[in-house]
C-alpha positions in Angstrom: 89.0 23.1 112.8 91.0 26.0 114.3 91.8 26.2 118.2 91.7 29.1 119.7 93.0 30.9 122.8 90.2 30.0 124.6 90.0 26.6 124.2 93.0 25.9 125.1 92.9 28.0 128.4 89.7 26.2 129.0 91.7 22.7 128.5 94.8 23.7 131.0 92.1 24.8 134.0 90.6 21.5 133.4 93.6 19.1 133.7 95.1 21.3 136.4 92.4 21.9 138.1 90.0 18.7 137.9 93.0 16.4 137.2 90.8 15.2 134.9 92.1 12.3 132.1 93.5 14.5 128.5 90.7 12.8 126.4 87.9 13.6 129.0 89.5 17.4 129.1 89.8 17.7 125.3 86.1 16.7 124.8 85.3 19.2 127.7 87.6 22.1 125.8 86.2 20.9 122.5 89.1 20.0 120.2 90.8 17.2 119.8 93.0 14.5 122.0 96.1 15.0 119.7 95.4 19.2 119.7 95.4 18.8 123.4 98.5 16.8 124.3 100.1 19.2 121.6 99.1 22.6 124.0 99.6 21.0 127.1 102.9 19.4 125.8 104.9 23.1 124.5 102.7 25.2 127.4 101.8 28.2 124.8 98.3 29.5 123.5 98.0 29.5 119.4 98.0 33.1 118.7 101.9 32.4 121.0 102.6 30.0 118.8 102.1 31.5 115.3 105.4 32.6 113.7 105.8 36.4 112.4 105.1 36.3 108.4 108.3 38.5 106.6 107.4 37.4 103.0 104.9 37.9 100.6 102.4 35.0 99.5 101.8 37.0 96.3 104.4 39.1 93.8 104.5 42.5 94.6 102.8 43.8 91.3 104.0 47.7 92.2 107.7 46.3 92.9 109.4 48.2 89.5 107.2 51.5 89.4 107.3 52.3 92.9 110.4 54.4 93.3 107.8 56.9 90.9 105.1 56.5 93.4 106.9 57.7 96.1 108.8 60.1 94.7 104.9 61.6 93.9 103.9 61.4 97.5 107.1 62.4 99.4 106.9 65.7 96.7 103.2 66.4 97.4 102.4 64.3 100.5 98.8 65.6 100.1 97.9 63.6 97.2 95.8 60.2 97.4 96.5 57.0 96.8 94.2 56.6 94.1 95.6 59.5 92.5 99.1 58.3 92.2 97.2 54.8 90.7 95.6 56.7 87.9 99.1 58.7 87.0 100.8 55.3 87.4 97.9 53.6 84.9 98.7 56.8 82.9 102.1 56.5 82.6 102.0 52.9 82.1 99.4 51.7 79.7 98.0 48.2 80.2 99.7 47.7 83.2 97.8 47.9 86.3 94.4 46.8 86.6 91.2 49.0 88.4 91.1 45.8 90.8 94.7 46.3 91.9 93.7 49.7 93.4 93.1 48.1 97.3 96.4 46.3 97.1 98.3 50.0 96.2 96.2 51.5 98.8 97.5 49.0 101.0 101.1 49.7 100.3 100.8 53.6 100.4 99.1 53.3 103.9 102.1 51.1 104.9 104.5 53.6 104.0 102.9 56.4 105.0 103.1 55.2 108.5 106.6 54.0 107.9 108.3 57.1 106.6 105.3 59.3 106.0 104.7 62.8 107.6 104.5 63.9 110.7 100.5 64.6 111.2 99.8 67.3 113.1 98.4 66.8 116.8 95.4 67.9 118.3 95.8 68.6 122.6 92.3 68.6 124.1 91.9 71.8 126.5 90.5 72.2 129.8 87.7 74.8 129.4 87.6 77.4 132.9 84.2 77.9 133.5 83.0 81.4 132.6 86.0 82.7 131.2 85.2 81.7 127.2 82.5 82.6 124.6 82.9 81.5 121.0 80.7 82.1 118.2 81.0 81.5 114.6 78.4 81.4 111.6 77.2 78.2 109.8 75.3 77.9 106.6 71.8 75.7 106.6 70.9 75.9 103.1 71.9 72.2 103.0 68.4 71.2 104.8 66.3 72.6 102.2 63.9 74.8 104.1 61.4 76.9 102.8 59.4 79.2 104.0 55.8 79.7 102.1 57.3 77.1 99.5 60.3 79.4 98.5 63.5 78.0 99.2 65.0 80.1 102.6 68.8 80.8 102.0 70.0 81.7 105.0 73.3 81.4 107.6 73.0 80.8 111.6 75.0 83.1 114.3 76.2 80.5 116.8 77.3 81.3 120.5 79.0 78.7 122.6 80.4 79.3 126.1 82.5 76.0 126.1 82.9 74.9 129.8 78.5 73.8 130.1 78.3 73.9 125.7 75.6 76.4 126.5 74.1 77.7 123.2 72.2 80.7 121.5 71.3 81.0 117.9 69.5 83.2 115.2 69.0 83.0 111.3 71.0 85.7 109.5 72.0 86.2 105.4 75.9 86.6 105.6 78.9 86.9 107.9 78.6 90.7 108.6 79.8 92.6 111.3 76.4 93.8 111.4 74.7 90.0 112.1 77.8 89.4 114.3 77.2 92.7 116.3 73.6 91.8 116.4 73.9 88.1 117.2 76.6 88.2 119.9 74.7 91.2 122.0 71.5 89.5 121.7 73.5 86.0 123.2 74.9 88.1 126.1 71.9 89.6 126.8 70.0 86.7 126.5 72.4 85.3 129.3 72.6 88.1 131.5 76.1 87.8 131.7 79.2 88.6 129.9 82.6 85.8 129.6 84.8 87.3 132.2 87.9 86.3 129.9 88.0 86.5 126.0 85.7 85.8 122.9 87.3 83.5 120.2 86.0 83.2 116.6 87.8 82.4 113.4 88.6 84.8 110.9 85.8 86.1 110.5 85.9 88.6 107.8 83.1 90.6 110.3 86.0 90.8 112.9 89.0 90.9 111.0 90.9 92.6 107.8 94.2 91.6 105.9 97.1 93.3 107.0 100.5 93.9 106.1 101.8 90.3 107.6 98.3 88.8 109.1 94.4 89.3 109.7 94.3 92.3 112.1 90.5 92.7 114.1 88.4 95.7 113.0 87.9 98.6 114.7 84.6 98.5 114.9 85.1 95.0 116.4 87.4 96.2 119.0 84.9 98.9 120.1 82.4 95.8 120.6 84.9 94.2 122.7 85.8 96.5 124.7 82.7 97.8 125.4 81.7 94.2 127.0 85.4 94.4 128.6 86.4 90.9 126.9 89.6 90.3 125.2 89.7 89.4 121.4 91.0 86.0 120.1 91.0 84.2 117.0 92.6 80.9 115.3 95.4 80.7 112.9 93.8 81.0 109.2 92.7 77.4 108.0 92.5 76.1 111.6 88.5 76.2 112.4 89.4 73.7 115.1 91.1 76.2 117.4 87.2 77.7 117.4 86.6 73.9 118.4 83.4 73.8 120.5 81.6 75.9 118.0 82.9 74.1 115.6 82.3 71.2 116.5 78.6 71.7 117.1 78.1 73.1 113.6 77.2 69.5 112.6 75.3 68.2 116.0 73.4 71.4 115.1 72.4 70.4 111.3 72.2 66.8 112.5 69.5 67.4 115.1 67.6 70.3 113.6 67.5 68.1 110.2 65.9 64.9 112.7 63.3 67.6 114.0 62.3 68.2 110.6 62.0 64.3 110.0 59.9 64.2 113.2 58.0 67.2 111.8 57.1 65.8 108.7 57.9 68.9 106.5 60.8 71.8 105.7 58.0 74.1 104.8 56.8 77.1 107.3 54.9 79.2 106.7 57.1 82.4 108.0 60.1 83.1 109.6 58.8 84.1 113.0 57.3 80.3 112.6 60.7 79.1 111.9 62.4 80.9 114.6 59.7 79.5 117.3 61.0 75.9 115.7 65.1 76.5 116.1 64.5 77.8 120.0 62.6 75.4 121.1 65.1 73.0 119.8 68.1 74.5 121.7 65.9 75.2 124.7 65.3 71.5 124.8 69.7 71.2 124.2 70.3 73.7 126.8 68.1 72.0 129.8 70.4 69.6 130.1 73.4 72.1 131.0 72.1 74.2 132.8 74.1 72.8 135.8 77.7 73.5 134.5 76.1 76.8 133.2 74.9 78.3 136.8 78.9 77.7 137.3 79.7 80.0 134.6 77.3 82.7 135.6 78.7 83.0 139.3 82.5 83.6 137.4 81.2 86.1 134.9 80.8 89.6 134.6 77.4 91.8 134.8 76.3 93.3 131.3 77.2 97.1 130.6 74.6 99.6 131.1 73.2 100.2 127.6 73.6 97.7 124.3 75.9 99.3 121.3 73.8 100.2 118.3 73.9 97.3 115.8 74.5 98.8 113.0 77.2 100.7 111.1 76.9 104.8 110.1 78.1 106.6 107.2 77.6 109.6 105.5 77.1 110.0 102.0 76.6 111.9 98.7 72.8 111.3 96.9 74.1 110.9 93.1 71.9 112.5 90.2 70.4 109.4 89.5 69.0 109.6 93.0 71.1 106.6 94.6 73.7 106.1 97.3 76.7 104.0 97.8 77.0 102.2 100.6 79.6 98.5 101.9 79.7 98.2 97.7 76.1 98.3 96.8 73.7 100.8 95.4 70.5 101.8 97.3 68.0 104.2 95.9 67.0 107.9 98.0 64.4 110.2 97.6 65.0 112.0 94.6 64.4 115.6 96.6 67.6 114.4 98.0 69.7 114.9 95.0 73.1 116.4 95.6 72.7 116.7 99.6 74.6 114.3 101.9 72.6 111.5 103.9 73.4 109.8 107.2 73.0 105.8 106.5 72.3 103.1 109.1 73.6 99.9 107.5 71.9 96.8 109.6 72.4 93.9 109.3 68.9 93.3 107.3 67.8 96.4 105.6 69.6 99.8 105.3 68.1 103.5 106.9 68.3 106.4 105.0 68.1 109.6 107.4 68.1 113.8 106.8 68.3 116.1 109.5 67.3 113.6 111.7 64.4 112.2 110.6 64.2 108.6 108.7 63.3 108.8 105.2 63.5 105.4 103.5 64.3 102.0 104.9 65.3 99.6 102.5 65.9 95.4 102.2 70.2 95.4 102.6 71.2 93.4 99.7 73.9 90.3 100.1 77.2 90.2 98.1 79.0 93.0 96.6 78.1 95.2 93.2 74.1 95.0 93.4 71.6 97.8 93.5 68.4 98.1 95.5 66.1 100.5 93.9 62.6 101.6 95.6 60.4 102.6 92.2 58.7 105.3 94.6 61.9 107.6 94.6 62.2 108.1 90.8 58.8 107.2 89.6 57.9 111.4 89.0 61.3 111.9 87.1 60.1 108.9 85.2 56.8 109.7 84.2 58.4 113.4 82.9 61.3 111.5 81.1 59.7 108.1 79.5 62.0 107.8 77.3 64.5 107.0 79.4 62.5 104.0 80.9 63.4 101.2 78.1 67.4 101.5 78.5 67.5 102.8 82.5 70.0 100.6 84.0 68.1 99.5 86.8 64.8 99.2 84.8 64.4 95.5 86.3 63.8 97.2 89.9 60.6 99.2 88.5 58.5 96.1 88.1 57.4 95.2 91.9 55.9 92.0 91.0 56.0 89.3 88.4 52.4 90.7 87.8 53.6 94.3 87.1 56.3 92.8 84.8 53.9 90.4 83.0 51.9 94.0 82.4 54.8 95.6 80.9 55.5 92.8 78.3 52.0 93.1 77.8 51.6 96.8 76.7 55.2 95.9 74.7 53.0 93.4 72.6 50.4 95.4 72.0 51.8 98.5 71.1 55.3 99.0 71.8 55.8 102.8 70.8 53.9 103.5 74.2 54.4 101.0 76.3 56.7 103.1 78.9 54.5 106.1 79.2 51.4 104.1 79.7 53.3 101.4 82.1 54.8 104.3 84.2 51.2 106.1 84.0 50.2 102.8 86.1 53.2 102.9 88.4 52.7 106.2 89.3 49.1 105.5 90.6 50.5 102.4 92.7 52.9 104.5 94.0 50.6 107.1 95.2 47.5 105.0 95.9 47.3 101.4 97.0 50.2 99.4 94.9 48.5 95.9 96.3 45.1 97.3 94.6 46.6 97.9 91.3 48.5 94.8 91.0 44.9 92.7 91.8 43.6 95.1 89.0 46.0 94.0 86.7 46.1 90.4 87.4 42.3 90.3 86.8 43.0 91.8 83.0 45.6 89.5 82.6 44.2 86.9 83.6 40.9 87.8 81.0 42.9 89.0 78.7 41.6 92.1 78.3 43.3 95.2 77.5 45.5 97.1 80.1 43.5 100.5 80.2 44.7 102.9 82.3 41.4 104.8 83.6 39.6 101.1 83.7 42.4 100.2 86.4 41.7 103.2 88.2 38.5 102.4 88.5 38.8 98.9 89.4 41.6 99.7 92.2 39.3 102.7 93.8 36.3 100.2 94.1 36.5 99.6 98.1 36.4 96.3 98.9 33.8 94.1 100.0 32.5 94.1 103.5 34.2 90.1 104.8 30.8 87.8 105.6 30.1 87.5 109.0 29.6 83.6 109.3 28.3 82.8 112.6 28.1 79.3 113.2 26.6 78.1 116.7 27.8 75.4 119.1 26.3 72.0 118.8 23.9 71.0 121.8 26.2 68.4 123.5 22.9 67.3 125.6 21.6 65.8 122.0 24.5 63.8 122.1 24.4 63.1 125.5 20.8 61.4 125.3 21.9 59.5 121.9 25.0 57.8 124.1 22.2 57.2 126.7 20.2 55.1 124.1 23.1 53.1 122.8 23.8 52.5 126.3 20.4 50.9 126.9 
């Protein structure tokens, strides 16, 4: 049996103490008389006793390749220890074993705190109150939500003023300066305040562009920032933990929204207005807590400005011949009237405004990503109907069907008489475009659905039929004083 520290303690209290006889103490201790007399003899503890070990109870199975192992890691100190094992199996066939992987594990670690690397050190900083904002944008695709039962991609804007870790958030599509614009004002504003120092991201490519020797902030940026009066900061490229608060809370933010959705019971909603409603009542419920430490920050830091900055971007631009715009590397569609005159465009950071002498003349979804094209079948649908022929090989022919339904009516008319499939497909665009496009797609579900054929003056009529009055079900409120005298019985 072994004897620890503690026992032995135990045993020189009681014969210095109790001057008690060694057998009496060592039964009192629990170990032995002979143990005892040993301890009390030589004075030590065991762990004093025990001798430092400088050889190995085992042969070093590594001893002859290892010169090659750490010539691999002192060349490329970023490369694993099970790495090197499988170039060492490699080199070596039949040599090593999969079960001698812990022991070279082993070694490596002991090196690499022997001779290994310098690692770089992390200082903790002592956050001023008010002085600091961060934000930064996190993706939450990894919880699976959906909304109506369609998977919702989407990224989070995150705000942080570090000193209380009070935080504001919103759902977003991409890292645009358009959400970042958007997000931060609405933060500040939200607050009532504005950091009286400087606002630190990462390099955001919403705030920052590649220059000649490093990232350089945008102008548009800049105006944001100086329009709020804070100075702009950012962290050396690859080092998100200079941003480290918001940082940082990027995973206590996926951690507890993912346990509310446990709680919840389902990752479905049924909008996004629903899902919004769900994320602030979570970081209401985070921010009670702080709001202490965040009344110190609001007595340090400035009053807003007078008036928001738009949140969105400008440009002016040519309308193409094939009725379509440019605009941050994607193609939107214009009025076709438009043709050949210049257009003023709002780029937001959710849908795109096209306006002419003033006056707004299409909105449109902004698309995510680079090289796409948006295209609103109303604007070209007349130089369609005139031009059919150009319908089966028009690049952006994939943008005329509004609906699976209005494509499944296309393939449709294809089948059954391909020849005239684009005139009489457009005929039925044309009227959705004009009319009601909700009617004529229930039109053409209902003759797809029977199939029955896809004629054109039988959809007219169908989609002009108004719709029927909704039933006015009244139903009346129970007599609770039935109730009442049944209760009375049972009572009896």
């Amino acid at each position: 049996m072994i004897t620890t520290d503690e026992q032995v303690r135990r045993l020189m209290k009681l014969s210095r103490e109790n001057n008690l006889p060694l057998v009496t103490a060592a039964a009192k201790a629990g170990m032995g008389e002979k143990a005892a007399r040993k301890y009390l003899r030589c004075g030590l503890l065991p762990s004093q006793m025990k001798k430092p070990r400088d050889w190995r109870t085992r042969e070093d199975p590594f001893v002859d390749v290892w010169p090659e192992a750490e010539a691999l890691i002192k060349e490329e100190p970023k490369l694993e220890a099970l790495t090197v094992f499988r170039e060492l199996q490699r080199c070596h066939p039949g040599e090593f074993q999969d079960g001698q992987l812990r022991t070279f594990q082993r070694r490596v670690r002991v090196w690499r705190g022997l001779y290994g690397p310098d690692s770089e050190v992390f200082f903790p900083q002592i956050h001023q109150p008010g002085i600091q904002g961060q934000s930064d944008f996190t993706s939450m695709n990894s919880l699976d939500i959906t909304l109506g039962g369609l998977f919702f991609p989407h990224l989070l804007y995150h705000f942080v003023l570090p000193y209380s870790n009070h935080e504001y958030v919103e759902t977003c599509f991409s890292e645009s300066f358009e959400s970042l614009s958007t997000g931060l004002q609405n933060a500040l504003w939200s607050i009532g305040r504005v950091p009286a120092g400087h606002h630190r991201t990462d390099n955001l490519s919403a705030a920052t562009f590649k220059g000649e020797e490093r990232r350089e902030f945008t102008e548009s940026y800049m105006a944001l920032m100086r329009h709020y009066g804070m100075t702009p900061t950012k962290n050396q490229p690859g080092k998100s933990n200079e941003n480290g608060d918001v940082e940082q809370a990027h995973y206590r933010i996926k951690e507890r929204v993912d346990q509310a959705l446990l709680l919840r019971g389902s990752r479905d909603f049924a909008d996004r207005g629903e899902y919004n409603d769900f994320l602030h009542k979570i970081f209401h419920e985070r921010n009670l807590g702080r709001n202490k430490r965040l009344q110190e920050e609001l007595a340090v830091m400035k009053p807003l400005p007078s008036y928001r900055l738009n949140d969105y971007r400008e440009y002016t631009v040519p309308v193409s011949s094939w009725s379509t715009v440019q605009v941050a590397h994607n193609t939107y569609s214009a009025p076709s009237r438009l043709m050949r005159y210049e257009v003023t465009v709002r780029l937001h950071a959710e849908r795109v405004e096209l306006y002419f002498a003033g006056q707004r003349v299409a909105e449109i979804e902004r698309l995510r990503g680079r090289g796409k094209a948006r295209i609103d079948y109303r604007h070209v649908i007349g130089s369609l109907v005139r031009k059919p022929g150009a319908f089966v090989n028009y690049r952006y022919r994939e943008e005329m069907f509004p609906s699976t339904v209005f494509r499944q009516a296309y393939d449709r008319l294809v089948n059954d008489d391909s020849s005239h499939a684009s005139r009489r497909y457009l005929e039925i665009l044309e009227w959705a475009a004009l009319n009601s496009e909700a009617a004529m797609e229930c039109s053409l579900r209902q003759l797809l659905d029977a199939g029955e054929e896809l004629d054109f003056d039988r959809l007219v009529e169908m989609s002009e039929c108004p719709l029927a009055e909704p039933l006015d079900i009244h139903i009346p409120l129970p007599d609770m004083a039935a109730y009442d005298e049944l209760l009375q019985e049972v009572t009896v």
